[in-house]
Residue, then its C-alpha position, 0 to 999 in steps of 0.5 A: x325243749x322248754x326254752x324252744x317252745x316259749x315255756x319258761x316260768x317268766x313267759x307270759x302268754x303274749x311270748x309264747x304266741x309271738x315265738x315263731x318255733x311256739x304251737x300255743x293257740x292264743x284264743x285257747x289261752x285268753x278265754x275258756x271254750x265251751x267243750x262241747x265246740x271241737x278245739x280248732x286245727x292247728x296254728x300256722x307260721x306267720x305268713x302260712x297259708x292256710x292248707x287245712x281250709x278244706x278240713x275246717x269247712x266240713x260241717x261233720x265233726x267230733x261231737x258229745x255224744x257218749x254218756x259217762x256210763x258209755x265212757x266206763x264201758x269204754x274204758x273198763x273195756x279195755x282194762x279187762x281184756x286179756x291180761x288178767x286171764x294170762x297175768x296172774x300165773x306170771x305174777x304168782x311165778x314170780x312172787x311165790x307168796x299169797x300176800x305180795x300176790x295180793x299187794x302187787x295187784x292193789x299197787x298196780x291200782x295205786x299207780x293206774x289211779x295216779x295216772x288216772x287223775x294226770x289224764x283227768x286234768x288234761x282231759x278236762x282242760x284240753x278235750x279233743x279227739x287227738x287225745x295224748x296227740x292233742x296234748x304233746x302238741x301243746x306241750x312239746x310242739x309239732x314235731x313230737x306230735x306227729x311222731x306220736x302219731x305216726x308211732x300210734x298208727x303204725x305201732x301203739x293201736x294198730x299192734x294191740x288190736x293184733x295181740x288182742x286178736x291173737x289172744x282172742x284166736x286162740x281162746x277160739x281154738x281152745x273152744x273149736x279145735x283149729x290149726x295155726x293157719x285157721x288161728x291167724x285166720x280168726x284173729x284177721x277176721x275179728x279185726x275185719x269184722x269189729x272195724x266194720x262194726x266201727x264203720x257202721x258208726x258211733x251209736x252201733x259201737x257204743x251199743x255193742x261196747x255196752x253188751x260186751x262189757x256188761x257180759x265181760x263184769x258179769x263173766x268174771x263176777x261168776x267167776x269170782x263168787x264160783x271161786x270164793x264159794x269152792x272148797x279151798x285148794x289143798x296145801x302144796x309144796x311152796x315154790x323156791x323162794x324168787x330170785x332178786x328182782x322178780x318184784x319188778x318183774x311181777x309189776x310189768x305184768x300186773x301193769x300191763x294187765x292194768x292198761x288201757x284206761x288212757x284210751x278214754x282221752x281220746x273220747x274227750x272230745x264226744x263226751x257228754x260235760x267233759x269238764x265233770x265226768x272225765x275225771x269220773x268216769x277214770x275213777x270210778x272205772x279204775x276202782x271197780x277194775x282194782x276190786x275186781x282184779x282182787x278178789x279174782x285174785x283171791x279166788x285162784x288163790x283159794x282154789x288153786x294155791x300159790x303153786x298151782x296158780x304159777x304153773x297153770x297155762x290157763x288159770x282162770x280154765x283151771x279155777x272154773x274146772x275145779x269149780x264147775x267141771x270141764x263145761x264150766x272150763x268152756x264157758x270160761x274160754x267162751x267168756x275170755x273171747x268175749x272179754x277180748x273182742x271187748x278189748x279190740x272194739x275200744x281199741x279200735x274205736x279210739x285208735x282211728x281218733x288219733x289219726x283224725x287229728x293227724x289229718x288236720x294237723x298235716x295235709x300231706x294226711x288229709x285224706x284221713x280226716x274225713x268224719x262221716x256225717x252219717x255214722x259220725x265215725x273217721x270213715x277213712x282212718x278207720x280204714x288205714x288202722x283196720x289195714x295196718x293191723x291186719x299186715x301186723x297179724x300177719x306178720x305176727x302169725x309168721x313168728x313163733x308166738x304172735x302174742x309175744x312179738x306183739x308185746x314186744x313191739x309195742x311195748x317200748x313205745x307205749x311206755x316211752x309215750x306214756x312218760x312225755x304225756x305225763x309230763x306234758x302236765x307239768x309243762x302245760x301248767x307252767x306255759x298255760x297257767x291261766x287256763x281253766x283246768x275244771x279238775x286238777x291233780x290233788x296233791x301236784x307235782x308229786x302225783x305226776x312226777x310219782x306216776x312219770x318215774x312209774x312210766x320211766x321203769x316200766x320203760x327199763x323193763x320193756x326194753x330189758x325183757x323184750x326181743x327182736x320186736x322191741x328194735x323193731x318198733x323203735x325203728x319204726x317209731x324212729x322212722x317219723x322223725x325225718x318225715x315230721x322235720x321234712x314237713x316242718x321245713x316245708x311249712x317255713 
């Protein structure tokens, strides 16, 4: 794959830029841009013509708009959402002992601010609306890109706004008492209602993303001191001792509940001096979310115990019973759905970026790439992705447990796209070593060839602890391949 592309350690620019199979964008390479300018659409083919000219004339596109505090509320957003009030029990199933709770949870942080400080380094290098999107183009070329795209619009966003809906749902149901068809009903409306607020434009969504995220910390700040100030859990039996290999199975769900930080590269085209709040905002995100997934830790483990804490269907319900009576329980619920719909609202603002960027790449989509001058949001793409998710509800609400057929479509994907990314960085600087990088990763190449086998086992264990839904999505990402080599025959 290197080779295709011009990527060898000898090849200067000049080679790259002249080999006919090479996406590499010359004036990107002879000179630094400023960041605030969007990077242009794509190279053509020697002889091409130019079928974006449309796209490129429109005066309305991405601009920095989002301060870096918004950025940490976008990404502290979709970290906490759903996984660390369903997570834990799993994770205290599988370890039965308080402190390898405790050390999954802090390596979890470990592996995120590793990956944090990959994404940072081709944020600041390469800032643009397209995100991961935006970096396989560079690194691997066109036909990856577009897959990625493809996959992304069909399975990556558009499937984690249908969990999160659904683990919202029923959050809702267990404040309001409500039937399966009244569940799947406010998960479809919930995606209606935050696209609708997403289409309304990008001062509306960072707004309401702000509230929900400082109403989120603030829920579980409360949470953790009503834990840490409750009497302890009296001692209970001890669990059998786990099985070999539950270690790993423990860190699947701890990673999962870490997920979502990766969201931010999408927005590194609207952020406010990318080159120098990138890499903080990832950080400085990230730390906050690890302290705070500790010491809630720590408080079900005061209150509850290892035992309990493994056998609860709720256990943040069950902590805030114990600790504030039944009404606090409530209040818990109340605060899960806020943290959820936090969730579904970045998830949604992010998503329709990439599609954006598909649009300019591919004309076949340019009716995606509309970016409304008015609300400064991709109006349509917004709309494709709002569409697509609700057929996935629906789909998701016809199964046993919607929540578990969403994760077992996504999974898989998300995590085969997560390893190219993370070594598109190591590609990246071989074929473009003289671009200005503002941040780099300490200590390269271990760091991102320690993040990539990360990425490579949480692979292995989508694939091995998932069901029907994993071939699914495989398909359906597989299924961009053909189309992708269509439309590169039609532009030779």
């Amino acid at each position: 794959m290197l080779a295709e592309h011009g990527g060898g350690a000898k090849r200067g620019p000049q080679h790259a830029c002249n080999h006919r199979g090479s996406w590499i964008w010359w004036q990107d390479m002879a000179k630094p841009r400023d960041a605030s300018v969007p990077l242009p659409g794509r190279a053509r083919f020697k002889g091409e013509p130019d079928r974006e000219a449309p796209l490129k004339s429109r005066e309305a596109a991405p601009r920095p708009a989002l301060r870096a505090i918004d950025g940490m509320a976008m990404v502290i957003g979709l970290v906490v959402g759903a996984g660390i009030f369903r997570a834990p029990a799993e994770v205290a199933a599988n370890l039965g002992s308080a402190s390898a709770i405790l050390l999954s949870w802090l390596l979890g942080g470990v592996v995120s601010v590793l990956g944090a400080l990959c994404y940072a380094e081709l944020a600041a290098a390469f800032p643009h609306a397209g995100g991961e999107y935006h970096f396989l183009q560079r690194a691997y070329g066109k036909t990856v890109s577009f897959v990625f795209a493809w996959s992304r619009m069909l399975i990556l966003q558009t499937g984690s706004i249908a969990l999160l809906a659904f683990v919202m749902a029923d959050y809702v149901a267990a404040i309001v008492p409500l039937d399966a068809r009244a569940t799947a009903a406010v998960a479809g409306g919930g995606v209606v209602l935050l696209t609708a607020l997403n289409l309304a434009g990008l001062r509306s969504s960072t707004a309401m993303q702000n509230v929900l995220t400082l109403v989120t910390v603030g829920g579980l700040v409360a949470i953790i001191v009503a834990g840490l100030l409750a009497p302890a859990a009296p001692a209970a039996a001890p669990l059998p001792p786990p099985q070999g290999g539950t270690f790993g199975l423990a860190m699947v769900f701890v990673l999962l509940t870490y997920g979502g930080w990766n969201e931010a590269a999408y927005v590194s085209a609207e952020l406010r001096n990318v080159q120098r709040n990138m890499g903080r905002v990832l950080l400085a995100s990230l730390a906050l979310v690890t302290v705070m997934y500790l010491l809630i830790n720590l408080a079900y483990l005061k209150v509850l115990g290892v035992t309990p804490m493994a056998q609860s269907d709720a256990v943040t319900a069950e902590l805030v019973r114990r600790s504030l009576g039944q009404d606090g329980a409530r209040l818990s619920s109340l605060l899960i759905v806020i943290a959820v719909l936090s969730s579904i609202n970045v998830t949604i603002f992010t998503g329709a970026r990439t599609n954006y960027a598909l649009a300019r790449d591919f004309p076949t989509f340019a009716f995606l790439g509309h970016w409304s001058a008015r609300t400064h949001a991709p109006t349509r793409a917004l709309l494709v992705q709002g569409t697509v998710a609700l057929l996935l509800v629906i789909a998701g609400a016809a199964s046993r447990s919607g929540f578990e057929a969403m994760v077992s479509y996504v999974s898989p994907v998300f995590w085969s796209f997560f390893l190219l990314t993370t070594l598109a960085l190591v590609v990246l600087r071989r074929r473009d070593p003289t671009r200005v990088r503002p941040f780099r990763v300490p200590g390269y190449p271990a760091t991102p060839l320690l993040f990539a086998a990360a990425c490579g086992y949480m692979l292995y264990a989508s694939l091995a602890y998932s069901g029907w839904g994993a071939l699914f999505g495989v398909l359906i990402a597989a299924s961009g391949l053909p189309v992708a080599l269509w439309r590169t025959r039609r532009a030779a």
